[in-house]
N, C-alpha and C positions, 0 to 999 in steps of 0.2 A: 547443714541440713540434717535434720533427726532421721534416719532410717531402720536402727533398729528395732526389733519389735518390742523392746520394752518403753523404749523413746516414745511411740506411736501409740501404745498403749495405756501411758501415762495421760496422751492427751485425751484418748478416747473417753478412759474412766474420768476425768474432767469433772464430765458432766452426770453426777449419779442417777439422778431420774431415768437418762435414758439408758443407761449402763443397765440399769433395773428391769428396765422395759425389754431390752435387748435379751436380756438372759433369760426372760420366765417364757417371752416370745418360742424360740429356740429350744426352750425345755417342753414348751407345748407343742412342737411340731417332734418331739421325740418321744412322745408321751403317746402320739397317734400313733406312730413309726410301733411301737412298744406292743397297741389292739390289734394292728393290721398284722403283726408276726403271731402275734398269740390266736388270732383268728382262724389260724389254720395249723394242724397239727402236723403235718410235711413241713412245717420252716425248717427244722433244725436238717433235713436233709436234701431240702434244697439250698442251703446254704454250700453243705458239701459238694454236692454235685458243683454248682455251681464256681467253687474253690477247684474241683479236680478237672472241669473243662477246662481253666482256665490254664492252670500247672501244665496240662498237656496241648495244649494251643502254643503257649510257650518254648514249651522244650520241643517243639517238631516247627517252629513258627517260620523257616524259609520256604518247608514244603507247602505250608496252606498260605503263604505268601505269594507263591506260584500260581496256584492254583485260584485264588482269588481272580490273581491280575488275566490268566486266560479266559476264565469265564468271563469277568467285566465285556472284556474286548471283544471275547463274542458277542456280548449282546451289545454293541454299540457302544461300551464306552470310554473316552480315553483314558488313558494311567498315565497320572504322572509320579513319580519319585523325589522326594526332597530331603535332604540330609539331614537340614538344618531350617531354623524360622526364616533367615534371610533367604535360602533359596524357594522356603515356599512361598514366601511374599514376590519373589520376581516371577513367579511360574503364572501366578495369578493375574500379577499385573500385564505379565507379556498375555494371556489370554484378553483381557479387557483390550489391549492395544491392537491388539490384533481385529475385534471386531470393534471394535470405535464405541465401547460402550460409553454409556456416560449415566446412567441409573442403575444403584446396586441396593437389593436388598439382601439383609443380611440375618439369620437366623440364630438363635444361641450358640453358640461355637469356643468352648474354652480351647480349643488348640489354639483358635485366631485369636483369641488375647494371648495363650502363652507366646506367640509367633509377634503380637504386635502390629497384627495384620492394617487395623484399623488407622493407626498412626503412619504406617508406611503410605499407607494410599493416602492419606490426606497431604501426607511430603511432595504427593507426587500430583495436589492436587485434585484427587479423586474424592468424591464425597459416599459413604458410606451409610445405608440409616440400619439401624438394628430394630428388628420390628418387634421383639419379646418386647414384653411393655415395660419389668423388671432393667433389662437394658436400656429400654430408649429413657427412659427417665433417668441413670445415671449417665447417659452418653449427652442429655441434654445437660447435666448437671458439670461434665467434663472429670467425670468421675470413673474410676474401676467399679467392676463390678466387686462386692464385697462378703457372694456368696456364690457357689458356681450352679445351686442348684434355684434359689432366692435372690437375685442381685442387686434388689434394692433392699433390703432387708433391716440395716441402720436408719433406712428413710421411714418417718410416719405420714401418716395421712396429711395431715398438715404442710410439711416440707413437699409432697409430693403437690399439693394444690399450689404452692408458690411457683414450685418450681414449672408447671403447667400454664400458669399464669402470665410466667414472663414467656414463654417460648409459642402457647398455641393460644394464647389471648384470652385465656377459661375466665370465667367469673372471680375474683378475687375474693379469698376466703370461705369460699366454695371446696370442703371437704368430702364430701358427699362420693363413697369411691364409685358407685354406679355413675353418675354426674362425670368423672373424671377417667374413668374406663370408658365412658362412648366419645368422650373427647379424644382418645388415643386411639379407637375406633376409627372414626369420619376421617382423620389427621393420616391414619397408616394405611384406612383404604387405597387410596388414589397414587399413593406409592409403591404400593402392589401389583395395582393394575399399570404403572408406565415403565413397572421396573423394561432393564434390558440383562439385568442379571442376577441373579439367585445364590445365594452363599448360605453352605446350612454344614452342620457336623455331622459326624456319624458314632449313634449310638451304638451301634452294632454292625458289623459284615460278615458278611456268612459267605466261606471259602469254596463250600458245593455249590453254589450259585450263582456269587459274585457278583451278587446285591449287597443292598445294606439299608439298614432301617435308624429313620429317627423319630425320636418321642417329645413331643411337645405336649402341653396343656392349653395350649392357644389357638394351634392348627396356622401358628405363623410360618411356620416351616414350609406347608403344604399352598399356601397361600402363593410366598414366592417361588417355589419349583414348580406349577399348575401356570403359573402366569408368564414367567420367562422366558421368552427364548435360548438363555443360557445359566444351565444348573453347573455350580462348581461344588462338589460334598468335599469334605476336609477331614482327615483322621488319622492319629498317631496309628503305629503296625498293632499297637497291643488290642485294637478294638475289634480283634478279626474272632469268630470263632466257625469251628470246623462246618456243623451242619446247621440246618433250616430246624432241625427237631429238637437243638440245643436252645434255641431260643426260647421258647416257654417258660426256661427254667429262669431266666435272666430278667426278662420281660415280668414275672411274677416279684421279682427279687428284687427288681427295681425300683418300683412306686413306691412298692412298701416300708422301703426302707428312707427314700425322698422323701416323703409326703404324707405317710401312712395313708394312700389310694391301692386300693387293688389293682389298678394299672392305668400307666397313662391314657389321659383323654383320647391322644391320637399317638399311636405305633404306626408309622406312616413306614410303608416298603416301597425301595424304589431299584430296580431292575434294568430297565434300560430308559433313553429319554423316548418319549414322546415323539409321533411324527413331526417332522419339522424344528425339533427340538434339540441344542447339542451337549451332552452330560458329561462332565469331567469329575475324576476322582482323584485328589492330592493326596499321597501314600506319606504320612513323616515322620522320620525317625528324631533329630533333634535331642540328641542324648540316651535315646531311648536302647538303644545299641549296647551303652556303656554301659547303663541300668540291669538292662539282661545279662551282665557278664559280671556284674557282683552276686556273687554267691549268698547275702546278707540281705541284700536288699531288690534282686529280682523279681520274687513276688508281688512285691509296689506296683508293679503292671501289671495285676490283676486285676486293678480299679476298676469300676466302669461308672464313678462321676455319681453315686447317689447323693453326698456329705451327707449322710448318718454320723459321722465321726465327723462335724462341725458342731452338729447338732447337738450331739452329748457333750462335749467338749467342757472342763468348765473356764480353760483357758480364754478359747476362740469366744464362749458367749458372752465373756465379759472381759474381753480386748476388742473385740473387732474384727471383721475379716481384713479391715485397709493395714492394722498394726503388722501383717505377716509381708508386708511390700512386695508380693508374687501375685502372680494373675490367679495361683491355688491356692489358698491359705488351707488352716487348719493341721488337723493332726497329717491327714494326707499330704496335703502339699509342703507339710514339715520332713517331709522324706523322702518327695519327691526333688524337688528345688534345688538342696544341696547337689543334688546328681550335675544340676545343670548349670552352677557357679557356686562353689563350695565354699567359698570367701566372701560371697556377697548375703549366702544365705544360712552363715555358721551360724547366727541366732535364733535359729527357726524349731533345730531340733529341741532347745532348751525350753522353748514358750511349749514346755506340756508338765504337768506332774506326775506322769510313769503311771497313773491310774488305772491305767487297761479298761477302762470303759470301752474307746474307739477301737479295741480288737473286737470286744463285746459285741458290738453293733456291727460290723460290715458283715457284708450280705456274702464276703467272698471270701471272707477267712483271713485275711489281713492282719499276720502281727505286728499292727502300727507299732503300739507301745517299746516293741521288743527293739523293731528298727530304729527307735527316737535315740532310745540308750545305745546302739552301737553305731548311729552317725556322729552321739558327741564323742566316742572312742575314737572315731578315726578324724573329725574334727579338732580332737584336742592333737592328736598326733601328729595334724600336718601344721599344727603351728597357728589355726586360727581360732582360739582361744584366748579371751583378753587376758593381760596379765595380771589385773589385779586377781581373774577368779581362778587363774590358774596355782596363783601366791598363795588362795584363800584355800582351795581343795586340798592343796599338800599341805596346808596347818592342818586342814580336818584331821587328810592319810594320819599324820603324827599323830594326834590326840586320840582319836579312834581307835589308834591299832594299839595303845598303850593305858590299858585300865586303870592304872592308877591315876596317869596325868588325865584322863577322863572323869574320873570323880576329883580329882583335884579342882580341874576347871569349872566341871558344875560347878561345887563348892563356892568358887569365886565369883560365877557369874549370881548366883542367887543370892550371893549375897552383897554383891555392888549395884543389880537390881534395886533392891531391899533399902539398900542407904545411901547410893547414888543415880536412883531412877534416871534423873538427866543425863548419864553416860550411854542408855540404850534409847532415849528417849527423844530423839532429837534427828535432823533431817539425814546426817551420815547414816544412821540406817534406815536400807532401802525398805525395809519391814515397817519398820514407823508412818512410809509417806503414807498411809493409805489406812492404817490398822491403828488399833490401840493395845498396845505392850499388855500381853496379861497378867495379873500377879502372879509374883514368883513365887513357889512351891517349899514349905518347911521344911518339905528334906527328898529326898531325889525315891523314886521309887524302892531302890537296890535298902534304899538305909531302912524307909519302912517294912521290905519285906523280910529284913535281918531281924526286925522286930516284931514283926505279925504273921507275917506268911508263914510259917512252919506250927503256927498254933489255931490260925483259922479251919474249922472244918466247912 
């Protein structure tokens, strides 16, 4: 079975029309992202701000980890702790068992995909519906989602009315997305109102308080914690920050950096449950521990989920987010992933071109680019590095570090180019699947500027 990301991404680009579609998509949702920072002349220091909450959230993160979990509990709610995905998935399901649920609705939540949440409870029998309509449309499709902030985003209009078609009976080729949003309307009301349980993430927790807020565009979130008798919120430790008065800065930081929106639709706070109502909060670390104790790559838990850095991406826009085989793709989840199976997700740091765009863009100061180049250092070191390109880098080392056998080489290659095209011109190079070889150049730059550079003014 194909699972590296080039493997995956060979299939993706297949298909060029929507390879096409997919990228210019992407580049226009960054292009907003682009007005909405320029709109206001504070971006560039609430970026900082928002980088230096987060550095200091971090480096004191046991004390406001405290301090969270007593506020919660005083205000009614329980805490639980989970180390790992499989122990968040048993906490969840011992809740469900406990009150004999048997309706769950479930909100955007990339922890519960990084967790696998979804599939645990269907092992077990439990049926799950995801109300973002981005989700229920790939969950109807038996798909990942393939963008953590967009996750139908590969789907067009079209695929979405089939896929509609077969599952809620919609008109057949019936495109029309109003037409097809009140279908997913009528379809998700009545699962709202029978839920017996509510599953949502948390975009933010604030440790003076020991609440926590989440941001939808849909008010699906709000839908099923207002209706449930049982809220369970879900959230990795890094989503904690210290006060209520640090939010603004994140809350501005976020939309615009998603969606180019001045902020989401609904910033929903939620504090304690409701009369009559019982709220739980899942605490999970899940690698997250180990993450904070590399000194290279700590900062990576600064994130807070906008993909701005899918967005720009020119990798991710034209592979795919399904090519990255993680519940996070992109430049982000290329540096996150490794942390959490370094073998399984050694080709992840590779799927970027070192561009620093995705530092460019994040709202929190994130040296993606920086961390890609020093997960393949300690990736080639622990040995998961294939051996043809580890055979191939040490020919470069040699020829690169020795200028003569560098101009020699040119020399060679431009000129077996020249008079044996079909030597680079064919499927062994992996340049060729996709591209067409450019002509080869008269003479290499160093030769022309031996002969022009010192006379040009």
């Amino acid at each position: 079975m194909k699972t590296t990301h080039s493997d995956l991404a060979e299939k993706f680009i297949a298909d060029e029309p929507r390879t096409n579609w997919h990228d210019e998509t992407l580049w226009f949702v960054r292009e907003k992202r682009d007005k909405a920072a320029h709109g206001i002349p504070e971006w560039e220091q609430l970026r900082e701000w928002g980088s230096q909450i987060k550095n200091h959230t971090l480096s004191n993160l046991s004390n406001y980890l405290k301090e969270f979990e007593e506020k919660a509990i005083a205000n009614g709610v329980k805490i639980h702790w989970a180390a790992d995905g499989d122990e968040h998935n048993k906490i969840i399901h011992e809740i469900i068992r406990k009150h004999n649920i048997k309706k769950i609705v479930k909100s955007k939540s990339m922890l519960t995909e990084e967790c696998h949440l979804n599939e645990y409870l269907q092992h077990n029998g439990i049926e799950v519906v995801d109300t973002d309509l981005g989700e229920r449309i790939v969950q109807f499709r038996n798909e990942p989602p393939s963008h953590i902030v967009l996750p139908a985003i590969h789907l067009k209009k079209e695929d979405v009315s089939a896929t509609f078609h077969e599952h809620l009976q919609t008109e057949k080729g019936n495109n029309d997305p109003q037409y097809l949003t009140e279908a997913a309307r009528q379809h998700l009301r009545n699962k709202f109102v029978e839920s017996d349980l509510a599953i949502t993430g948390v975009n933010f927790a604030i440790a003076e308080t020991g609440g926590f807020v989440v941001c939808t565009n849909e008010g699906n979130a709000d839908m099923g914690a207002h209706t449930a008798p049982v809220h369970i919120a879900c959230m990795g430790f890094e989503k904690l920050i210290p006060k209520a008065e640090h939010l603004s800065v994140f809350l501005r930081l976020l939309a615009r950096s998603a969606t180019g929106q001045p902020i989401t639709t609904y910033s929903s706070h939620f504090h304690r449950p409701r009369p009559g109502q019982e709220m739980h909060i899942v605490i999970v670390d899940n690698g997250r521990s180990r993450q904070l104790g590399r000194e290279d790559f700590r900062n990576s838990l600064k994130c807070i989920r906008c993909a701005a850095c899918f967005n720009t991406c020119p990798v991710y826009r034209r592979s795919g987010g399904h090519s990255y085989h993680t519940a996070v793709a992109g430049p982000i989840g290329s540096i996150l992933n490794p942390n959490l199976d370094m073998k399984a997700n050694a080709d992840l740091p590779f799927a970027s071109t070192l561009c620093g765009s995705c530092t460019n863009v994040c709202p929190v100061k994130i040296n993606i680019h920086e961390q890609l180049w020093k997960w393949r250092q300690v990736i080639a070191a622990e040995g998961y590095v294939a051996a043809s390109k580890k055979i191939s880098m040490e020919g470069m080392n040699i020829v690169l570090s020795n200028p003569k056998l560098y101009r020699f080489s040119g020399k060679m290659g431009r000129w077996i180019m020249k008079l044996f095209p079909f030597m680079v011109n064919n499927e062994l190079n992996v340049w060729f699947k996709q591209r067409e070889m450019p002509e080869p150049p008269k003479e290499s730059f160093r030769d022309w500027y031996l002969k022009n550079g010192k006379t040009k003014k």
